[in-house]
C-alpha positions as CSV (number, residue, x, y, z in Angstrom):
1,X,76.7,67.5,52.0
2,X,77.9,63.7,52.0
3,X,78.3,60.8,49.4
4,X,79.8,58.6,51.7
5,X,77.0,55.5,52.0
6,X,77.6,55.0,56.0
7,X,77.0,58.6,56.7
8,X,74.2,58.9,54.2
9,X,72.6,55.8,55.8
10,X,73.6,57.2,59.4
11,X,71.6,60.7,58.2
12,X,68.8,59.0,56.5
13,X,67.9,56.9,59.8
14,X,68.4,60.6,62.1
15,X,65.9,62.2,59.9
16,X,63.5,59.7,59.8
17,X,63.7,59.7,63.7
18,X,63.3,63.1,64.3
19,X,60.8,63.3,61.4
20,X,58.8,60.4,63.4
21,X,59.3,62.7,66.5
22,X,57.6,65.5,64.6
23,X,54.6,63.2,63.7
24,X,54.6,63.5,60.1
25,X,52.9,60.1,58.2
26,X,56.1,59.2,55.9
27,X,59.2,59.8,57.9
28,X,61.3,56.9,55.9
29,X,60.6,58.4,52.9
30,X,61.4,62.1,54.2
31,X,64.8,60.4,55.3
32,X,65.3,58.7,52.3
33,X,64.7,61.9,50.0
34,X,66.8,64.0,52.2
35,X,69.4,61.9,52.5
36,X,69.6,61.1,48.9
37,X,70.4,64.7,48.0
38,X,73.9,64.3,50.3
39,X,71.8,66.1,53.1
40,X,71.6,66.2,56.5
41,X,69.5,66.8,59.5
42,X,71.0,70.4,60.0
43,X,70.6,71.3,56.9
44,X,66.9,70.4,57.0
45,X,66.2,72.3,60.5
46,X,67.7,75.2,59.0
47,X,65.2,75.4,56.2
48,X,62.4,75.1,58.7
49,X,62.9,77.9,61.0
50,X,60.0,79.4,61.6
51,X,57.4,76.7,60.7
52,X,55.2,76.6,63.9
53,X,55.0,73.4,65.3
54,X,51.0,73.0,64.7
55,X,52.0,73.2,61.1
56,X,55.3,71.2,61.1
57,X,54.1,67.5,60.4
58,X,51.7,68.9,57.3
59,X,54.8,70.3,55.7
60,X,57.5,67.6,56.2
61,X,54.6,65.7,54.7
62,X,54.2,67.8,52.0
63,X,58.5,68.0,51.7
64,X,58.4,64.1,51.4
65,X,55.8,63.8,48.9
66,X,57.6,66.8,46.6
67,X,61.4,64.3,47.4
68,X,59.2,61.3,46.0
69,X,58.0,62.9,42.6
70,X,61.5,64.5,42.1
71,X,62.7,60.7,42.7
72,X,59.9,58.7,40.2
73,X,60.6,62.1,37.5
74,X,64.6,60.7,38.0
75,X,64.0,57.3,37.3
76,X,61.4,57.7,34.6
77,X,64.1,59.7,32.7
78,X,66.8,56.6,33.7
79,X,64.2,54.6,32.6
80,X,63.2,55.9,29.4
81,X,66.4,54.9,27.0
82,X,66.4,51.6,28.8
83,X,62.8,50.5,27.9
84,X,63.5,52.1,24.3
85,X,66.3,50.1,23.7
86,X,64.5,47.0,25.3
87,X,61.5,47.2,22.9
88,X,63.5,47.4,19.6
89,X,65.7,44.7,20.9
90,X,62.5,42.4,21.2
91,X,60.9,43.7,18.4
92,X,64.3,42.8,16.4
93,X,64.7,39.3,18.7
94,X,61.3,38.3,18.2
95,X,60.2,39.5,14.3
96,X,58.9,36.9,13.0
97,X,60.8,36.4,8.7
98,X,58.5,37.8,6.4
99,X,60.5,35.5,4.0
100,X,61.3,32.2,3.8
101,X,65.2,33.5,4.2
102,X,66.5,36.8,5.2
103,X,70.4,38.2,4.9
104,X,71.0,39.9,7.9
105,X,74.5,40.6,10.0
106,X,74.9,37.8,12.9
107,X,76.6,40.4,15.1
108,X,73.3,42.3,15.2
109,X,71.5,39.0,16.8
110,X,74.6,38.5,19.3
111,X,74.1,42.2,20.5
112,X,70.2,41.8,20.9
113,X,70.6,38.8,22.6
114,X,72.6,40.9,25.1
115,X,70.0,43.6,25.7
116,X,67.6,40.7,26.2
117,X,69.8,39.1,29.2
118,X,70.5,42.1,30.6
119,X,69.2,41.9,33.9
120,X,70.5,38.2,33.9
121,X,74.3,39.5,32.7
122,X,74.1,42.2,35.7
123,X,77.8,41.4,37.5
124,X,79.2,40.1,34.5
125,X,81.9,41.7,32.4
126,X,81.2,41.8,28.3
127,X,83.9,41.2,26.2
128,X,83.0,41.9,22.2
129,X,86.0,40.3,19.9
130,X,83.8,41.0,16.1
131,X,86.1,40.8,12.8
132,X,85.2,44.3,11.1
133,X,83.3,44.3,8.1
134,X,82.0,40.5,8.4
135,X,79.8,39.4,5.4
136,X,75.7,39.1,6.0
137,X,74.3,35.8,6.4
138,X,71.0,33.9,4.5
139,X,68.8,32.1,6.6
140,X,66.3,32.8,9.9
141,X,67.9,35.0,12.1
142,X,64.7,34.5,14.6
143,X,65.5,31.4,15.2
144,X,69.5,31.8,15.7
145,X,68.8,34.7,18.3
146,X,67.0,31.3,20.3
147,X,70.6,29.7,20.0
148,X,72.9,32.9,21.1
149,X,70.2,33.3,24.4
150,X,70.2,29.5,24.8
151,X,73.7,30.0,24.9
152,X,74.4,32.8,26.7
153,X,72.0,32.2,29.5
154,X,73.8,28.8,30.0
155,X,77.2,30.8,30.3
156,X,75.3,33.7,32.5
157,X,74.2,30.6,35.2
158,X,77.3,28.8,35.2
159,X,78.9,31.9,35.9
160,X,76.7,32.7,38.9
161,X,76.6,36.6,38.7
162,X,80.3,37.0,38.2
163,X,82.5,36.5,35.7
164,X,83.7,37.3,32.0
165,X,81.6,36.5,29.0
166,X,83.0,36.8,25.4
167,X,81.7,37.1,22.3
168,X,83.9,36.5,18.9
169,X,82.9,36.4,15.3
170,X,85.7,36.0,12.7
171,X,85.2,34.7,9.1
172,X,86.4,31.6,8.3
173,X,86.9,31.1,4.7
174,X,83.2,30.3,3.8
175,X,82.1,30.3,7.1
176,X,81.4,32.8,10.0
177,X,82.7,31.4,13.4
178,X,80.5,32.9,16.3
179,X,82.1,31.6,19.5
180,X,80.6,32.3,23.1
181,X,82.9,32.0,25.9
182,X,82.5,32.2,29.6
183,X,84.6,31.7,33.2
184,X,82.6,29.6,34.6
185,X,82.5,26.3,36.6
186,X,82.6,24.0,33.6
187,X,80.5,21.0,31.8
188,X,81.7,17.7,33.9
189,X,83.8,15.5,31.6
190,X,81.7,13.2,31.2
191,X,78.5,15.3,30.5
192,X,80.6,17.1,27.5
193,X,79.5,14.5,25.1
194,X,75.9,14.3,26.0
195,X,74.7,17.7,25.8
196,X,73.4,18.1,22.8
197,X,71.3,15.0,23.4
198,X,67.2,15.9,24.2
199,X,66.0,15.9,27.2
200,X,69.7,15.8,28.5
201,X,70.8,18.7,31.5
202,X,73.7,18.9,33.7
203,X,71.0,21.7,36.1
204,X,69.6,20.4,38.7
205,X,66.0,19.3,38.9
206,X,63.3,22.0,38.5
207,X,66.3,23.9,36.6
208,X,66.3,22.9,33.0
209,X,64.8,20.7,30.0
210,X,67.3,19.7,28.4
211,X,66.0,21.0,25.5
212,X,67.6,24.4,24.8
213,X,71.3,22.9,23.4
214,X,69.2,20.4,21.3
215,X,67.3,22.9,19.8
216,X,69.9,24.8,19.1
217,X,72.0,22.1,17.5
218,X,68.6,21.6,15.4
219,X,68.8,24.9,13.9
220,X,72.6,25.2,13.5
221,X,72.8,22.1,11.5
222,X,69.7,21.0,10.1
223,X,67.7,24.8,9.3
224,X,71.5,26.5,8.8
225,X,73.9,24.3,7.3
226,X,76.5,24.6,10.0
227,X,77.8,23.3,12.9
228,X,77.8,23.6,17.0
229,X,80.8,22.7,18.9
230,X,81.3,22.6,23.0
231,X,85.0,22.9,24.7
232,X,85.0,22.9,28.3
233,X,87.2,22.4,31.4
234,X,87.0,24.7,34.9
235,X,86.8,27.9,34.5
236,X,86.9,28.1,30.5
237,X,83.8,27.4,28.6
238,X,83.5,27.7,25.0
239,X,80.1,27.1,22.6
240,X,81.4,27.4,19.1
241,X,78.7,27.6,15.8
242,X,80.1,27.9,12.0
243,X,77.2,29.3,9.7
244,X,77.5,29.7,6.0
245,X,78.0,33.5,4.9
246,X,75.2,34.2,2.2
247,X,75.6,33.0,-1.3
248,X,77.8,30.2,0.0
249,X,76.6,26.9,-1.3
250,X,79.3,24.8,0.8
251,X,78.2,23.8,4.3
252,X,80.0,24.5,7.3
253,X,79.5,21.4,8.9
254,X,82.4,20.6,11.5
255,X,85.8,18.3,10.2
256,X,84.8,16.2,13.0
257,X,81.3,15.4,12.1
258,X,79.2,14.3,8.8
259,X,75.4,15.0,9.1
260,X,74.6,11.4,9.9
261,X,77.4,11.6,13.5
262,X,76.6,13.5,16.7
263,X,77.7,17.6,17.1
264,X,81.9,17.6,17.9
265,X,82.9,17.8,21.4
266,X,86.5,19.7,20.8
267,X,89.3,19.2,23.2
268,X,91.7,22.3,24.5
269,X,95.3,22.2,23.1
270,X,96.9,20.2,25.7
């Protein structure tokens, strides 16, 4: 038996030869189903001693189609969690509010959002920084699940398959601060300010709309009461939104911004 990927490959290409040799129809996936099981050629010519060569090609045939249900019946059960998981996740992501406001915990939305992305975040390490015990919201949590994937599928690009993406959530007096971090190549300079602006992208063309940050800021500010934030330099990228906790009646608009000025572009401690 092997596990070692170049001798697994180097045994999966010898039975597929000699299976070829042998004239059965499917000798790639005879090779592939063998060789998947740590197996090699030996092995498999031991097992067929005494199959007559007028019957040998019907039963590596019949061998290869048994190795491909035993491989689907694998994955299905891989499969099954996943797709599970996936469903409530957009069931949760996409529920449209029965009310005009729900309570709900904003972690819950961050860790949707994550199950959402997954295949997007393959590559990239997950780092979960959540305050225990943070207090529920009141507003559309349909809506801010569209600003944590607008937000994490900017950091998942500008990371480009590799890289650390964190999520914090801390209370704030009043306020929750969700902040989404990633280590990737950075907002230009002189982008930073614009971002939030419609219609505005730093992707190149065919890429983006330049809509997603905009609408986000929308429903941060104007449908939550809070605020949205950007810091950014080369390799350190953080999107920062303070949300209200339920029952608050105080905004949590940022310092450096009234309602009537555009979202705060924060600077890193120098």
């Amino acid at each position: 038996m092997t596990t070692d990927p170049f001798a697994q490959a180097d045994a999966e290409e010898e039975i597929a030869d000699w299976a070829e040799e042998a004239g059965t129809e499917r000798p790639g996936l005879l090779g592939s189903g063998v060789s998947d099981l740590g197996l090699e050629l030996g092995w498999l010519l031991e097992r067929l001693e005494g199959v007559g060569e007028p019957a040998l090609a019907c039963a590596l045939d019949h061998l290869a189609a048994l190795l491909e249900i035993r491989s689907l019946a694998a994955e299905l059960r891989a499969a099954g969690p996943r797709i599970s998981q996936l469903v409530a996740a957009t069931r949760d992501y996409a529920n449209l509010d029965r009310a005009p406001e729900q309570r709900f915990r904003v972690t819950e939305g961050l860790e949707n959002t994550l199950v959402v992305l997954r295949a997007k975040l393959a590559g990239i390490s997950i780092v979960r920084e959540y305050e225990p015990d943070l207090p529920e919201l009141t507003g559309y949590p349909s809506e801010l699940n569209q600003v944590w994937t607008n937000l994490v599928d900017n950091a998942a690009e500008a990371m480009e398959g590799s890289g650390v993406l964190t999520l914090r959530a801390r209370a704030e007096g009043v306020c929750m601060h969700v902040e989404i971090a990633d280590t990737g190549r950075g907002i230009p300079e002189g982008s930073l300010p614009r971002i939030f602006e419609p219609f505005y992208t730093t992707k190149d063309v065919g890429k983006g709309t330049g809509l997603g940050l905009h609408l986000s800021y929308r429903i941060v500010t104007q449908r939550h009461h809070g605020s949205i934030t950007a810091r950014s330099r080369p390799g350190e990228t953080r999107m920062v939104v303070r949300l209200p906790f339920a029952g608050s009646a105080r905004s949590c608009a940022s310092p450096a911004t009234t309602p009537a000025t555009a979202p705060a572009v924060d600077t890193f401690p120098s």
